[in-house]
N, C-alpha and C positions, 0 to 999 in steps of 0.2 A: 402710062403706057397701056393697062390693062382696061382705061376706061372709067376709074374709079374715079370719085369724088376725094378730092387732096384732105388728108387729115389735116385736124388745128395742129397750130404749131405750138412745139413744147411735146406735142404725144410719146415722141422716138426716145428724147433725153430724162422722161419722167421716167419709162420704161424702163432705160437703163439703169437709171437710177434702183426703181426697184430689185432689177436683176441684181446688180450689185451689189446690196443689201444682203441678201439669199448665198448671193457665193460666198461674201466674206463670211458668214456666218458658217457656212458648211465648213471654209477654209479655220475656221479657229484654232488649231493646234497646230497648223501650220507657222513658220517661222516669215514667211513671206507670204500675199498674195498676188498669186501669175495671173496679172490681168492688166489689159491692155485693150483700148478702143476706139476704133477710129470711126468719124464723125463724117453721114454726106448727105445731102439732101437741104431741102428745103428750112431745117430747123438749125443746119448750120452756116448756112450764108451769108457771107459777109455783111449784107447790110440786114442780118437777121440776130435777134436778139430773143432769149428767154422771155425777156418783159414784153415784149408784142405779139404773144402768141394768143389773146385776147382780140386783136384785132379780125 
């Protein structure tokens, strides 16, 4: 929409990945981690997969 060039795929979910990392750690003394996230774009698409984000 803004024009840009589409990131590779896998960028969004590696992200999160690290983000998640980072919270649970901040979270440690916590009993529980409050997290939750929803998935949309181009890296979650049904006919889209982690392993073809090389393509």
């Amino acid at each position: 929409m803004e024009g840009k060039p589409k990131q590779a795929k896998g960028n969004a979910i590696e992200r999160l990945g690290k983000n998640v990392i980072g919270f649970r750690t901040a979270m440690m003394n916590e009993a529980i981690v409050p997290f939750v996230c929803f998935g949309s774009g181009c890296d979650f698409a049904d006919d889209s997969s982690i392993l073809d984000r090389g393509r």
